[in-house]
Backbone bond lengths (Angstrom), bond angles and torsions (degrees), N, CA, C in turn:
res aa  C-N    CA-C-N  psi(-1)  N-CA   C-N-CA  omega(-1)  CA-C   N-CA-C  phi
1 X - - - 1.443 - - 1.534 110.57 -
2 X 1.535 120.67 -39.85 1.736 111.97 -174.73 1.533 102.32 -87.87
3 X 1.530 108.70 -5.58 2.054 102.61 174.59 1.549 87.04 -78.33
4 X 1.243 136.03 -49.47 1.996 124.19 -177.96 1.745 116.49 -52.93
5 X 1.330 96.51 -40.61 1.400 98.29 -175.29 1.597 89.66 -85.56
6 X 1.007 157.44 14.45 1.604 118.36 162.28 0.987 73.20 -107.99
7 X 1.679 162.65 -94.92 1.381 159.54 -142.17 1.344 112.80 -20.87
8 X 1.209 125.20 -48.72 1.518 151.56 -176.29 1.860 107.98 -88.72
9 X 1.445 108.18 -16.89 1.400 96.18 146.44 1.404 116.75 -99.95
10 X 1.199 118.26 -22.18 1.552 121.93 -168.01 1.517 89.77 -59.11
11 X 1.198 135.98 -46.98 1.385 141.64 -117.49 1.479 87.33 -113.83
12 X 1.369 132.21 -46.40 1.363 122.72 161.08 1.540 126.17 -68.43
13 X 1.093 136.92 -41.90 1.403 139.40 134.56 1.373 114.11 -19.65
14 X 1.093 129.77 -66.82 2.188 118.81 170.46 1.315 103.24 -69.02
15 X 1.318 142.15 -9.66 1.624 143.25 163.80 1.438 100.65 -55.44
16 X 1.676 111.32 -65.45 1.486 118.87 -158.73 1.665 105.19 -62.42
17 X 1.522 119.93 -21.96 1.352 118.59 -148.90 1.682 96.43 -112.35
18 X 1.018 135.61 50.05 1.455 145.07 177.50 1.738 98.26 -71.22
19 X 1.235 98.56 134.35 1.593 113.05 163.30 1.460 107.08 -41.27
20 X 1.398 114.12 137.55 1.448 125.63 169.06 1.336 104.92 -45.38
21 X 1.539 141.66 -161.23 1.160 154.59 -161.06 1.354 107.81 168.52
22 X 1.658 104.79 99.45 1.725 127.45 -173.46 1.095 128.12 -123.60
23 X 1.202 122.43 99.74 1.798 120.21 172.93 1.572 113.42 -78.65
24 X 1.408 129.48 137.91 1.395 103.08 162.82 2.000 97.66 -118.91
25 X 1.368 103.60 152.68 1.694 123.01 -156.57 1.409 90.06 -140.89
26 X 1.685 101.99 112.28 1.201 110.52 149.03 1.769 116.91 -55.23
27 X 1.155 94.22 167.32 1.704 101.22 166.00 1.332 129.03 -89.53
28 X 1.646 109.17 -9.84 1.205 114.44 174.57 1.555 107.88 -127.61
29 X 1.086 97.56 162.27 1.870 104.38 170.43 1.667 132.78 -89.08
30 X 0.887 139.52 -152.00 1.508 125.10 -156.96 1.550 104.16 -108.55
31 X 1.475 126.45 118.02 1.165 121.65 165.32 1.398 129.43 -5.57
32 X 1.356 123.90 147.87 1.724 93.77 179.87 1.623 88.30 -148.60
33 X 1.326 133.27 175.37 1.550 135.53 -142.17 1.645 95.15 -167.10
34 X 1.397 100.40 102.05 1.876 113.55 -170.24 1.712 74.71 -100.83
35 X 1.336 122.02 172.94 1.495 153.48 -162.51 2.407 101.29 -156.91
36 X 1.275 107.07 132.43 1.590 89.60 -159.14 2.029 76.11 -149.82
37 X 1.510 96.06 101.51 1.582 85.40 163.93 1.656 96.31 124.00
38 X 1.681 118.42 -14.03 1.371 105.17 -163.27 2.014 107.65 -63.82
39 X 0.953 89.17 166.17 1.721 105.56 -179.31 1.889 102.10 -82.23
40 X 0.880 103.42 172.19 1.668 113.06 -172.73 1.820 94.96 -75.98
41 X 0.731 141.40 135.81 1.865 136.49 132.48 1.349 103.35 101.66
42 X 2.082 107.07 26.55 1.616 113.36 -177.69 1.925 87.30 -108.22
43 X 1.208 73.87 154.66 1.758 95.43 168.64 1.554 128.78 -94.66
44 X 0.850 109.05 150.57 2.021 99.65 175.97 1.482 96.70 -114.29
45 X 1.361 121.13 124.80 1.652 130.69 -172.74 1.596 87.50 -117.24
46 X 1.731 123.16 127.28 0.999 123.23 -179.79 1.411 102.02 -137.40
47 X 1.640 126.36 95.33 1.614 145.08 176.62 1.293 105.26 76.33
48 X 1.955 111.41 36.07 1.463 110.46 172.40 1.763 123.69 110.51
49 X 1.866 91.05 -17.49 1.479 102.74 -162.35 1.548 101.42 -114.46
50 X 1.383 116.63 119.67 1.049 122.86 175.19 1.606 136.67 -36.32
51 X 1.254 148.28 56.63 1.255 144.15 -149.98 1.708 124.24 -49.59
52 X 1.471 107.67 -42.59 1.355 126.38 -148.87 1.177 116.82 140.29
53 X 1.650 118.91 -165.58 1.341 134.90 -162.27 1.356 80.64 -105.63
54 X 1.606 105.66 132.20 1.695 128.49 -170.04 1.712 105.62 -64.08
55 X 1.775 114.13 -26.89 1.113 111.88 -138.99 1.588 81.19 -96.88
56 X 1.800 123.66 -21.97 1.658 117.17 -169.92 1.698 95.40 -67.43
57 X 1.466 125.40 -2.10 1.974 116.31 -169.60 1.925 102.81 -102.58
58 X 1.246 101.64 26.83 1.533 109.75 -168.92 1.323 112.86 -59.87
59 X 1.490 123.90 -13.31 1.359 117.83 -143.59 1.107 145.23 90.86
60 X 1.411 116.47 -46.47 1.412 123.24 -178.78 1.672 99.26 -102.24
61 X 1.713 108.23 -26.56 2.105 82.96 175.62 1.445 96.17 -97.07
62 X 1.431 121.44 -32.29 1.434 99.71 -179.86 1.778 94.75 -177.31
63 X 1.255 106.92 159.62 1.461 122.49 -174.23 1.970 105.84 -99.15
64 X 1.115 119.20 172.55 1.339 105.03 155.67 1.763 104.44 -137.95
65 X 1.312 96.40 137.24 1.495 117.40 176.44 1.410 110.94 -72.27
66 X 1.405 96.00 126.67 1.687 113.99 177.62 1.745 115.31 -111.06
67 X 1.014 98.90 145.52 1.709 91.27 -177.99 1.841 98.52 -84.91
68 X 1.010 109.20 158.52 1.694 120.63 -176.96 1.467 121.88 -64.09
69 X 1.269 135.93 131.83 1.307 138.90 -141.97 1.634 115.65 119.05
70 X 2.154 93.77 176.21 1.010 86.50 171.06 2.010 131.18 -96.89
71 X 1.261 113.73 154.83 1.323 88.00 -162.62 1.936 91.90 -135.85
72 X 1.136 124.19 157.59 1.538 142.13 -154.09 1.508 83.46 -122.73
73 X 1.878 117.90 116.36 1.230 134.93 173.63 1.420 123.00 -113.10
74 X 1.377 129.22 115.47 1.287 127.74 170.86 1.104 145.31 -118.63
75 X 1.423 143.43 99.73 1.192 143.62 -157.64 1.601 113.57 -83.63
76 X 1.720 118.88 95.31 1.399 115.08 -144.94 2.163 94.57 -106.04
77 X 1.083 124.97 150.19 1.300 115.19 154.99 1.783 101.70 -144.15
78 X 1.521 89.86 121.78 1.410 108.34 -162.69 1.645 128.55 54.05
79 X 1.178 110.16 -127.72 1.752 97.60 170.10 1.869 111.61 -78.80
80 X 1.054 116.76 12.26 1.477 100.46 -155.61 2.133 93.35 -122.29
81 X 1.245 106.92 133.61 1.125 127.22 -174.11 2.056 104.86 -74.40
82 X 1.056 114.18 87.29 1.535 117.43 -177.52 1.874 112.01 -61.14
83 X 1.348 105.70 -45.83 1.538 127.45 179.38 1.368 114.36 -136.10
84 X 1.332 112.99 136.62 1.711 123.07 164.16 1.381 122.07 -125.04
85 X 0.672 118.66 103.46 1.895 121.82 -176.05 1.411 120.02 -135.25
86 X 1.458 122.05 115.35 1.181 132.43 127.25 1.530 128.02 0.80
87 X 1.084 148.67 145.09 1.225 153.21 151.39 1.106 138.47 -166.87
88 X 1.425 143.53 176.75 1.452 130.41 -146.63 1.829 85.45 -149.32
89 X 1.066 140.27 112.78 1.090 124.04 161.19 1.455 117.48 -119.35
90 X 1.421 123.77 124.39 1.797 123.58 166.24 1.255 112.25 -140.67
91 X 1.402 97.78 -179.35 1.873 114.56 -173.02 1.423 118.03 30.08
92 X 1.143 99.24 55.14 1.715 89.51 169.32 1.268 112.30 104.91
93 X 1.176 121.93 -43.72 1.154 149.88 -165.22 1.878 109.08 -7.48
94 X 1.508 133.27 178.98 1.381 117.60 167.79 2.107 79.81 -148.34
95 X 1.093 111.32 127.40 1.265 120.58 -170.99 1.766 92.81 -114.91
96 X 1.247 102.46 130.32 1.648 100.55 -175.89 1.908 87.86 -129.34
97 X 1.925 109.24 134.90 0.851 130.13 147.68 1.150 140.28 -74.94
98 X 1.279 152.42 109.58 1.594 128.42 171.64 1.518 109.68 -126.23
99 X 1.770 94.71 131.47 1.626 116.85 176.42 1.455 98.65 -87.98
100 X 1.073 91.29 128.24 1.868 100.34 178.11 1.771 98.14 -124.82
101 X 1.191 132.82 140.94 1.476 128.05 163.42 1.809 120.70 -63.99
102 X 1.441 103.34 14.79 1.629 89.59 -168.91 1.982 82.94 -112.72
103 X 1.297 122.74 6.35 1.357 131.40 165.50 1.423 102.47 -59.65
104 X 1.784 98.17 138.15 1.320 128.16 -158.40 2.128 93.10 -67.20
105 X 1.269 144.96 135.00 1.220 130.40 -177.20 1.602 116.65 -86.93
């Protein structure tokens, strides 16, 4: 009977003592990378990886979220590199591209 009762305290005693439970939350949300000007049937290549059609990150249908850092942007149509840019994106940040045709080819 006192081997149940310490078992049955042991066993409520590691009940009471559960690991804390911690999120940590920035205050802001994830950088995000609008495209403003792309041509119809161009791509957005973001650190090599194909995104989509440059022109769906316009802003008004939708942005694409970048994680924070720096990140290598390209506005591609077919084999030929339209835009290349560098960029730095954090905290939230809203990083806006624009393809203009007077861009160096």
């Amino acid at each position: 009977m006192k081997q149940l009762f310490c078992a049955a305290l042991a066993a409520l005693a590691m009940y009471g003592c559960a690991m804390p439970n911690t999120t940590v939350q920035s205050g802001q949300g994830r950088p995000t990378l609008r495209v403003v000007g792309a041509p119809p049937q161009s791509v957005l290549v973001v650190d090599g990886i194909q995104m989509g059609q440059a022109a769906a990150f316009d802003g008004a249908q939708s942005v694409l979220k970048i994680e924070e850092g720096p990140h290598q942007v390209e506005i591609r149509q077919g084999s030929r590199a339209l835009l290349t840019r560098s960029i730095f994106a954090a905290g939230g940040e809203s990083v806006s591209i624009e393809v203009s045709a007077e861009q160096p080819q």
